[in-house]
C-alpha positions as CSV (number, residue, x, y, z in Angstrom):
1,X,-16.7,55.9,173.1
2,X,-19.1,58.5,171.4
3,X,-22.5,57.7,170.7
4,X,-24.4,60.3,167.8
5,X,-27.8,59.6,166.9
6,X,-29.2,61.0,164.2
7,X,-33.3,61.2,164.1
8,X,-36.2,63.5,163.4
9,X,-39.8,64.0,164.7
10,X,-41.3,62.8,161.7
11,X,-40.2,60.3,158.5
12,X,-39.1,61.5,155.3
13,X,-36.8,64.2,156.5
14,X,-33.6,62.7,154.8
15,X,-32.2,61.5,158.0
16,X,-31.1,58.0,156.3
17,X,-29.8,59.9,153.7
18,X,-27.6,62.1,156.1
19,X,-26.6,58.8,158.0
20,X,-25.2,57.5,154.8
21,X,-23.1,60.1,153.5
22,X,-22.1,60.5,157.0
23,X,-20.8,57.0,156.8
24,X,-18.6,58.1,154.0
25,X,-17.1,61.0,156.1
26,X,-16.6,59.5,159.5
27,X,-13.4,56.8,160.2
28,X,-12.9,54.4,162.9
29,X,-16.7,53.9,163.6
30,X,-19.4,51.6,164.1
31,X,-23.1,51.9,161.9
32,X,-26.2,51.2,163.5
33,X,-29.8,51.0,161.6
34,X,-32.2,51.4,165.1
35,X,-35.2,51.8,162.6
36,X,-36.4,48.3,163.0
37,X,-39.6,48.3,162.2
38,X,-38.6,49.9,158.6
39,X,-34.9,50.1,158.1
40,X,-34.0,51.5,155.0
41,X,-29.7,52.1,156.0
42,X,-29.1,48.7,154.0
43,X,-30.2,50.0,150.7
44,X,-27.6,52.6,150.8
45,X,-24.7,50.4,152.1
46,X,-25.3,47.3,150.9
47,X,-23.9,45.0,153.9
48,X,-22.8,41.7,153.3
49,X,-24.2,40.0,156.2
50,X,-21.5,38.4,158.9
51,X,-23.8,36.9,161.6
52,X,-27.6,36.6,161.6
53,X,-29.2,36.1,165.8
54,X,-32.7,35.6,166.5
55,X,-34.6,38.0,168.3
56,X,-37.1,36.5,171.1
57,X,-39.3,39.1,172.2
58,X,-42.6,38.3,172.8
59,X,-45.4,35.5,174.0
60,X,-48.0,33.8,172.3
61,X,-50.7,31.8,173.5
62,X,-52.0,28.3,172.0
63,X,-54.7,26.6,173.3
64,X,-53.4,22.2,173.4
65,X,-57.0,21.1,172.2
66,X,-56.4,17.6,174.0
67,X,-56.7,19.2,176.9
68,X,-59.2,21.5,176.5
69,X,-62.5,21.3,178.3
70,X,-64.2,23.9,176.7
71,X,-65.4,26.0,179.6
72,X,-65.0,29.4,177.6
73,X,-63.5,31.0,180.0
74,X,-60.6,32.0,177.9
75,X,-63.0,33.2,175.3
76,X,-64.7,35.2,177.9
77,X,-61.2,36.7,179.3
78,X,-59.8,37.7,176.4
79,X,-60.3,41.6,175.7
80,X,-58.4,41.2,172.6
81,X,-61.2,38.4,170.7
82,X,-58.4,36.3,169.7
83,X,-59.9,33.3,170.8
84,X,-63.0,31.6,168.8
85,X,-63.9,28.5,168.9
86,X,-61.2,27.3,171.4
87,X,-58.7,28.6,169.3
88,X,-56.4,31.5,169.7
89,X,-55.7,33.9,165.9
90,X,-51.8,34.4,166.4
91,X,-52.6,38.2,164.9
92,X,-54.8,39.1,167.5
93,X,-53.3,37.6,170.6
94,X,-51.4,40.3,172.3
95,X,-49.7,38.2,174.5
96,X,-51.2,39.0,177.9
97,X,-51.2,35.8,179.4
98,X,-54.8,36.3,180.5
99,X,-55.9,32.7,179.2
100,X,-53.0,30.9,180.3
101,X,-53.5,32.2,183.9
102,X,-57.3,31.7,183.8
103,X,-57.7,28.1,182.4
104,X,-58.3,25.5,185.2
105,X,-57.0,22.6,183.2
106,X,-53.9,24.1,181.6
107,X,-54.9,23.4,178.4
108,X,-53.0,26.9,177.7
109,X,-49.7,27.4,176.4
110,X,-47.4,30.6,176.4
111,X,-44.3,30.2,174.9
112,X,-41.7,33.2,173.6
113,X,-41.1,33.4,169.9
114,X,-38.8,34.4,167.7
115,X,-39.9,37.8,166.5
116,X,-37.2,39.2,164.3
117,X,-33.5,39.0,163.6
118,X,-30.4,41.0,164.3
119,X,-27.7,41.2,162.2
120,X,-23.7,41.9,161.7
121,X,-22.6,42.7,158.4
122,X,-19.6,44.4,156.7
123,X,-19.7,47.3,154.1
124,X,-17.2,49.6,152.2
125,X,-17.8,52.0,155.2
126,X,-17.5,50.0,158.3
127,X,-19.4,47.5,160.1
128,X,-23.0,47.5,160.3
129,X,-25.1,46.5,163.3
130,X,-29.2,46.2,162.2
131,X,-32.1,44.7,162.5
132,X,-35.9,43.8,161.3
133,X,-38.6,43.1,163.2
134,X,-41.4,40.7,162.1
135,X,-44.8,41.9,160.6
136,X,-46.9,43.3,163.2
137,X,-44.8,41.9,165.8
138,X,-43.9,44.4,169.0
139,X,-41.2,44.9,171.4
140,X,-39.3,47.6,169.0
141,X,-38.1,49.1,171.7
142,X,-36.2,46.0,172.8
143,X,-34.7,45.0,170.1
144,X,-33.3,48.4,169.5
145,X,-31.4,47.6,173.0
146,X,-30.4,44.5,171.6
147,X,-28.8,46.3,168.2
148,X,-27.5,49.0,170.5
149,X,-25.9,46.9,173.0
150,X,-24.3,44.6,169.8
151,X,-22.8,47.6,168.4
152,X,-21.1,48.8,172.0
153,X,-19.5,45.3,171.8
154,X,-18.2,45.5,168.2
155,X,-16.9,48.5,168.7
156,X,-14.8,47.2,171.9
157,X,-13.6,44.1,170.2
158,X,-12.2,46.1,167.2
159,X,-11.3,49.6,168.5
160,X,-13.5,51.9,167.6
161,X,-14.6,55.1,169.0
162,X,-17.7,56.4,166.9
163,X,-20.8,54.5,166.9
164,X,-23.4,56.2,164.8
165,X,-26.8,55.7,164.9
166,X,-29.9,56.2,162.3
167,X,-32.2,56.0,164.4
168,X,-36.2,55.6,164.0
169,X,-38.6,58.1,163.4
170,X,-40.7,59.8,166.0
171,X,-41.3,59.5,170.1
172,X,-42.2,56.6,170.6
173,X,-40.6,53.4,172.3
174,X,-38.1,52.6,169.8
175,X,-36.7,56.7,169.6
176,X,-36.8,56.2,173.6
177,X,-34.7,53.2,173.7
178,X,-32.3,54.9,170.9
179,X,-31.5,58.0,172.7
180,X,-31.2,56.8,176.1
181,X,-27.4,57.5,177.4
182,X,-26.4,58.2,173.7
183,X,-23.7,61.3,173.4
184,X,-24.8,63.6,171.0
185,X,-28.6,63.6,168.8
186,X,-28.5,65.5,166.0
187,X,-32.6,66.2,164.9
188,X,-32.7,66.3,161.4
189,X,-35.8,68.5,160.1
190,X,-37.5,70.0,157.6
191,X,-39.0,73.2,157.2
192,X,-42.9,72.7,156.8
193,X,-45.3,72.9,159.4
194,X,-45.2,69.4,160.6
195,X,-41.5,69.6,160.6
196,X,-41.4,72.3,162.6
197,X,-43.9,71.0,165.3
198,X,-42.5,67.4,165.1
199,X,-39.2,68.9,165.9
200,X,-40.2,70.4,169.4
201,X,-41.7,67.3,170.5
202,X,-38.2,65.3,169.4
203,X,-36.7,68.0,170.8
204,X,-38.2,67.7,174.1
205,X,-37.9,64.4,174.5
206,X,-34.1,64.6,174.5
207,X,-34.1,67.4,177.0
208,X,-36.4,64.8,179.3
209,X,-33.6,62.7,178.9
210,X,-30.6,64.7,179.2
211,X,-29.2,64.0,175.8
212,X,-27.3,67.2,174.4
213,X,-29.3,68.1,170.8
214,X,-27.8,69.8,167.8
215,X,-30.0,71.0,164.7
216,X,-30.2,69.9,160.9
217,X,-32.1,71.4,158.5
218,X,-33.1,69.4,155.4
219,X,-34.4,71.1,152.0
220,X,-34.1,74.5,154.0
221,X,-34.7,76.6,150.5
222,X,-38.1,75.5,149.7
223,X,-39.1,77.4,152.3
224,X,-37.3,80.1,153.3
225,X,-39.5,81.5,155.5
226,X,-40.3,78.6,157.6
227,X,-36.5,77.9,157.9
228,X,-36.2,81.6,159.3
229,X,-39.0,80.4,161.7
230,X,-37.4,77.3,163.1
231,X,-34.0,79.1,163.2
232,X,-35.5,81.3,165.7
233,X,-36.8,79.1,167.4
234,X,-33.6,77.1,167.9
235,X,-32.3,80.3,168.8
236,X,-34.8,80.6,171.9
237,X,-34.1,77.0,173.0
238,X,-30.2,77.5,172.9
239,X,-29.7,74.9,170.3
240,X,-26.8,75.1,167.6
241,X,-27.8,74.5,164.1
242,X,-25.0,72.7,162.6
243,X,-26.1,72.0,159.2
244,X,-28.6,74.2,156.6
245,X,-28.6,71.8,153.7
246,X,-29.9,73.1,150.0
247,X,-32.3,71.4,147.7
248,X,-30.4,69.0,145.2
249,X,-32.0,67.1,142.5
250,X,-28.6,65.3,142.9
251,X,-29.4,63.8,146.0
252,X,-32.8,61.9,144.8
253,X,-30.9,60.8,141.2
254,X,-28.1,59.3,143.7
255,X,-30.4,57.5,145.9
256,X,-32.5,56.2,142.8
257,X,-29.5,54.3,142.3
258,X,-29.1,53.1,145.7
259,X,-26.0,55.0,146.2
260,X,-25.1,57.9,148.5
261,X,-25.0,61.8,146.9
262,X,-21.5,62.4,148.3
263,X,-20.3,60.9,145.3
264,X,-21.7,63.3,143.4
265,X,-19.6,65.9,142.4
266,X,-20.4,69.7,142.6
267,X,-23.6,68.5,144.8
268,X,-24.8,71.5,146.7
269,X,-25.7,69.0,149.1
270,X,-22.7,67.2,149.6
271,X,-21.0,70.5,150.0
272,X,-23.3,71.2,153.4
273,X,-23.0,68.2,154.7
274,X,-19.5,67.8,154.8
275,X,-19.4,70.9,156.2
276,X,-21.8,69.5,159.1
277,X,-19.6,66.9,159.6
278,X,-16.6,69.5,160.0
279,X,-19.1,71.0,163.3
280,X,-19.8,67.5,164.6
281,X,-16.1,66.7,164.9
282,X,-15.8,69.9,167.4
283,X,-18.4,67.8,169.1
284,X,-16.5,64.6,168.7
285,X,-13.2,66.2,169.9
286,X,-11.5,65.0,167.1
């Protein structure tokens, strides 16, 4: 089974986009939005949803006011201030389990909530595995194990060989637990400044990990220069650029209408990225 992540340093490079048309172009294969905290693959596929699972990730304190004796030492504990007036804000409490261990009477509770959902749902493309997280709620990173781990499944019970993955933006816990053990990460970029420097910090992140990396560059004709500049770069790293894709006002009319721009046709776009997709299937031995 081949895993390909597709992410970028920083948001806004097109890296849903790419994901969707490469959803058109790919067969036999599983979808996988690991952006939970903002997933945004949905609008362009528009899944009919299969199976819906709670997602308990995290603990929350109450305080059972019957019991309470009103020492304030939970008040006192709590680095956080989300207890006041022997009651604990839900927002604030980080879920430390400070008070619950501290209070002498056990007038503290800590129970796990339900955080988010997970989801199963068909499209015109394939299945799609994906997920939301709560407002403010944590354990991203978890989750994204959860959705990953769904998708490995699906793709067992029905036979497929491709799982790909849009993954979430940045370095942080959620991009961890998405490229962890994953086949192939194409870093989708963009060539402005941030772009550029986003892009070493993603890509050294994968080399921590040992995930082999491949190169996309989005919008590369707006600035040609700083597209020469990350191509060198690239170059000095040893990493393959498999995709240069143009400017196309195609692109943003397509995805005004919630739709992705391969089906436009004579799209400039469209034209490099099936031709990225014709690289990644050396990758994909097929």
């Amino acid at each position: 089974m081949f895993e390909l992540l597709v992410i970028s340093g920083k948001g806004g490079t097109g890296k849903t986009s790419l994901v969707g048309a490469l959803a058109m172009l790919a067969k036999n294969k599983v979808l996988v939005d690991c952006d939970v905290d903002a997933p945004d693959l949905h609008l362009l596929l528009h899944p009919e949803e299969e199976s819906s699972n709670e997602f308990w990730g995290g603990y929350k304190a109450s305080i059972n006011i019957e019991r309470c004796t009103r020492c304030g030492l939970c008040e006192e504990a709590c680095r956080f201030e989300a207890i006041k007036d022997f009651r604990i804000h839900p927002v604030f409490c980080e879920g430390c389990g400070v008070c619950f261990r501290l209070c002498p009477v056990g007038a503290v509770e800590f129970k796990q909530l339900a955080v988010g959902y997970w989801y199963i749902s068909r499209t015109n493309f394939g299945p799609l595995v994906h997920a939301r997280l709560g407002v403010g709620e944590e354990n991203s990173g978890k989750l994204v194990t959860v959705v990953r781990q769904a998708a490995r499944n699906l793709a067992r019970e029905r036979g497929l060989n491709l799982i790909i993955i849009d993954g979430p933006p940045g370095i942080g816990c959620p991009v961890i637990s998405s490229l962890t053990g994953v086949s192939l990460a194409l870093v989708v970029t963009e060539p402005t400044v941030a772009g550029k420097h986003d892009l070493e910090r993603v890509i050294n992140l994968a080399r921590h990990f040992r995930v082999p990396t491949v190169i996309a560059i989005n919008k590369f004709d707006l600035a040609l220069e700083k597209s020469e500049e990350i191509e060198k770069y690239c170059a000095q790293q040893g990493l393959e650029i498999v995709g240069k894709i143009p400017f196309d006002e195609e692109v943003n009319r397509a995805l005004s209408r919630g739709q992705s721009f391969l089906t436009v046709k004579h799209s400039k776009a469209a034209c490099a990225v099936t031709s990225l997709w014709e690289k990644l299937q050396v990758r994909l031995g097929s």
